[in-house]
N, C-alpha and C positions, 0 to 999 in steps of 0.2 A: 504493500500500500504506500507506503515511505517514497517505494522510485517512481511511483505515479505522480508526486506530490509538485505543483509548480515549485522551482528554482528560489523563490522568494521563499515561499513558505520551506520550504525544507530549512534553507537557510536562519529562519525566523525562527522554527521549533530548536535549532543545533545555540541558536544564540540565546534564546530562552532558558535550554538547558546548562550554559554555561553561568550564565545569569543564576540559577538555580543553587549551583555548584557552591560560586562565590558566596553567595550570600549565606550558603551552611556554613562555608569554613569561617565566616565572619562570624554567624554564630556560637561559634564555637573559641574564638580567638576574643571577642571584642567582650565578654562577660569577664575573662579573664585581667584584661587590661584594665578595665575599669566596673567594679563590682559592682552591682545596684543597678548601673544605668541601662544595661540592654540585655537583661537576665529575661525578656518577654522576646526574646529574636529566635530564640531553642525554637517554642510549641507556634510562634508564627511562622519560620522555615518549616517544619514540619509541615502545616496545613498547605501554605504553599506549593510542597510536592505534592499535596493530594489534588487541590485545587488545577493547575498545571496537567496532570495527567488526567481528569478528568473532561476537562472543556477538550482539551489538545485531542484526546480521543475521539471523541464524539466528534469534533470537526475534521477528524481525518474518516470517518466513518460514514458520512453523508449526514445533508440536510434533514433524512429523517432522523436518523439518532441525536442530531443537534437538536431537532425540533420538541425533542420527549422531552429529552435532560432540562431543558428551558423550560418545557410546560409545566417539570417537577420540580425547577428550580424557583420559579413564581409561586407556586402551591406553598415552597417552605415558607418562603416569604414572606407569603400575603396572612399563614396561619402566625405566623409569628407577629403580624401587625395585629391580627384577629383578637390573638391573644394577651395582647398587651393592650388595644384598646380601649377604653370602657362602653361596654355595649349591656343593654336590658335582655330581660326572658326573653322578653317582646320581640326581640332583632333576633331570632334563632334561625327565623325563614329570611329574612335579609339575609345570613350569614350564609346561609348553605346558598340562596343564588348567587351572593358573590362566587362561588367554587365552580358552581354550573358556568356563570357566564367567564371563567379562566381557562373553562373546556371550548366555548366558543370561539373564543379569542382565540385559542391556538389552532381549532380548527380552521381557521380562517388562512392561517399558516401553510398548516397541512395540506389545502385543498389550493393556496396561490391567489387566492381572491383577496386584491390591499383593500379592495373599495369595500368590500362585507369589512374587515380588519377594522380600516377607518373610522367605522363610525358605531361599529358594536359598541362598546364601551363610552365612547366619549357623549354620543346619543343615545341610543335603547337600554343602555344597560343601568344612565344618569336616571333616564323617564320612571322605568320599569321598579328601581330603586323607593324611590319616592312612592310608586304608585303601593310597593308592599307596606314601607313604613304605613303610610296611611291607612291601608285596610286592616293593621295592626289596632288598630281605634285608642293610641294615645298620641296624644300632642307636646307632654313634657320631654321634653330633648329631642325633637322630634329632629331639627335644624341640624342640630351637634353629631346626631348619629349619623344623618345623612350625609352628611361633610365627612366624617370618619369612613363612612362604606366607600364613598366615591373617590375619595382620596387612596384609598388602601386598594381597591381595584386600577386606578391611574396609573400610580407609582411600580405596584408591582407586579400585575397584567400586561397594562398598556403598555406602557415605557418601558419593559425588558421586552416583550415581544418583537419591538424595531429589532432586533439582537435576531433573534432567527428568524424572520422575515428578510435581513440580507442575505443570508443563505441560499434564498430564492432568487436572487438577483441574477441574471441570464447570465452564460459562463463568456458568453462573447461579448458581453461590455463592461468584463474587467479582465482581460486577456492577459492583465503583469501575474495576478498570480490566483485568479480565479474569486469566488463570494467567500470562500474562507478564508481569502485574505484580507479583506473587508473586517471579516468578522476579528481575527486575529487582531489587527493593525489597533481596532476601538478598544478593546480586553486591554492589550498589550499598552497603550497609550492611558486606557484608564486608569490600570491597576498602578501604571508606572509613575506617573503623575501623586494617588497615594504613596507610593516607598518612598520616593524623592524628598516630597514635603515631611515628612517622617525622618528620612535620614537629614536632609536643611535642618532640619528644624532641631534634634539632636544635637546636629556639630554646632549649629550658629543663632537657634534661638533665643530671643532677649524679649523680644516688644510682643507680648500677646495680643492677638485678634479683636477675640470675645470672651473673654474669659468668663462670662457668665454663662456663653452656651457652649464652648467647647474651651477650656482649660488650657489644654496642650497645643493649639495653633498658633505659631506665631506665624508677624510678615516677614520674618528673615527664612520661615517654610516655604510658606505661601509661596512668595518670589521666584525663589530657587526651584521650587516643585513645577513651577508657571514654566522659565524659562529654557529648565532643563528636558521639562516635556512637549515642547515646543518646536525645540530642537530637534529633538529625536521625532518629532512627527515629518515635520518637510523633509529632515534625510530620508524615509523612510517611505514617503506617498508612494513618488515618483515606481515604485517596487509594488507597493499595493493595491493602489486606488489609480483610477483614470482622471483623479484632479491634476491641471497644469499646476503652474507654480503660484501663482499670487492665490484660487482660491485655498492652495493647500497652506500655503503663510495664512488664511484667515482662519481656516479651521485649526491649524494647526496652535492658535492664540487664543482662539474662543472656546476650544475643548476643554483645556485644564480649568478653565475657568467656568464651566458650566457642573466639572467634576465638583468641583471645592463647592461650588453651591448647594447641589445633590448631598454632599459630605455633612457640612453645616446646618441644611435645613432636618436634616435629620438628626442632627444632634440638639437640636431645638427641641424637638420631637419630644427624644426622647428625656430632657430634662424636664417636659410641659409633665411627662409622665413617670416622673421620678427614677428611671432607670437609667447603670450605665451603660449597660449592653445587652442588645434586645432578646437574648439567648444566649446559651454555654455553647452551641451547636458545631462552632469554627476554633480551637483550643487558638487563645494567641491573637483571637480579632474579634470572640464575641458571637454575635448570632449572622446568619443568610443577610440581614436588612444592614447593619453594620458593615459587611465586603462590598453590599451591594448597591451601597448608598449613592455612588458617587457614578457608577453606572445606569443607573433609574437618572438620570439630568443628564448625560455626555448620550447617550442611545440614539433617541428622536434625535436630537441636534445634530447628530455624527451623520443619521440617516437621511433627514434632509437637506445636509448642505450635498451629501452628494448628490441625493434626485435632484435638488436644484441646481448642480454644476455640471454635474456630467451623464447622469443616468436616465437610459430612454425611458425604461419601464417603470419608473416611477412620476 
């Protein structure tokens, strides 16, 4: 499967894995050197290789195996939103159709239909919401809950689904290295953008953010995270994506920055709800919504700057 694989992407998983490599023996060297500070890099390398071999899999296995792992990957997520919500008895049949319409949405996938994709959730599934709250026959929170359903279906349905919905993107209008390289390039940029601002922020933090919604960000992160993942996106289009050069400098500058919003608004989130991490589920990073924060904001954006710049079929 491996010698099938375009030129870019083989290259991309061999540099990945080197990426991989380093980052254990750091683990492994940097707790040493300096006790305390990076004694959490052990069980976050570890999930790394799980994380890593799993996506990596599935994209080398086809668009439908990508397409499950995603549909299973939004189900963790959205119960973990479920779960930490505050929701009534009353919302038990709202909760099970949020699940139902998580099956639609990725049917929607499944079947190559964006225009059904499009507007399941953001339309019929808003309408449909509302319409259950109501025949539920209370009115106290009635607002609050409907903003928690819709939101929690947006975030972790909607906006992961752009994510295997490139997959489906025709293999002759991204000829550098095919739709999983598409897919790779977003992952790899997103997740990258997190280590960066993590490791900045480590060697050179001073000036925090917010410290009332997220603690640990500083702009001596932020910065560094911004302009080193930036970098490595225009090196790297030109290989990936069918963007020329100036739109790949735009996306390439707007991504990280759509990341760290995803990042932040969720850590709002979860301080509105007194947690630090939205689950044990990922040793080293917390819960599904926690890794995946900053993916749910960079997905749609990723996705339609390329239908907007280069892609027929969208």
């Amino acid at each position: 499967m491996l010698s099938t694989l375009p030129l870019p992407l083989t290259v991309g998983f061999a540099g990945l894995l080197v990426l991989l490599v380093l980052g254990s023996v750091a683990a492994i060297v940097l707790p040493r050197i300096k006790p305390g500070k990076w004694d959490d890099l052990v069980p976050r390398m570890r999930s790394w290789w799980v994380i890593c071999l799993l996506v990596g899999g599935a994209l080398i296995l086809g668009w439908q195996v990508f397409t499950i792992l995603f549909a299973f990957i939004s189900f963790i997520a959205l119960k973990e939103f479920m779960t930490l919500a505050p929701t009534r008895r009353e919302d038990r049949l709202v909760v099970l159709f949020a699940y139902i319409a998580l099956v639609a949405s990725y049917f929607a996938v499944w079947i190559n239909n964006y225009a059904y994709f499009l507007v399941t959730i953001p339309v019929y599934v808003f309408l449909l919401t509302a319409l259950l709250l109501t025949l539920s026959g209370r009115t106290e929170g009635f607002l609050a809950t409907a903003g928690i359903m819709q939101w929690a279906m947006v975030v972790c349905v909607f906006n992961l689904g752009h994510v295997a919905f490139l997959m489906r993107v025709p293999a002759e209008e991204v000829p550098q290295a095919g739709p999983a390289g598409l897919v790779f390039l977003l992952i790899l940029i997103t997740q990258l953008n997190d280590v960066t601002q993590y490791v900045w922020g480590k060697l050179l933090g001073r000036h925090k953010i917010s410290p009332r919604i997220s603690p640990n960000k500083t702009w001596e992160g932020a910065i560094g995270g911004f302009l080193t993942t930036a970098l490595v996106f225009v090196c790297l289009a030109p290989y990936f994506t069918p963007l020329t050069l100036w739109p790949s400098i735009w996306v390439g500058l707007t991504l990280p920055v759509f990341g760290f919003f995803g990042d932040i608004t969720m850590s709002a989130i979860k301080r509105d709800l007194g947690v630090k991490d939205t689950s044990r589920l990922i040793p080293g990073h917390g819960g599904a919504l926690d890794r995946l924060d900053s993916l749910m904001f960079t997905a749609p954006w990723y996705f339609h700057m390329l239908a907007y710049f280069a892609l027929e079929r969208f």
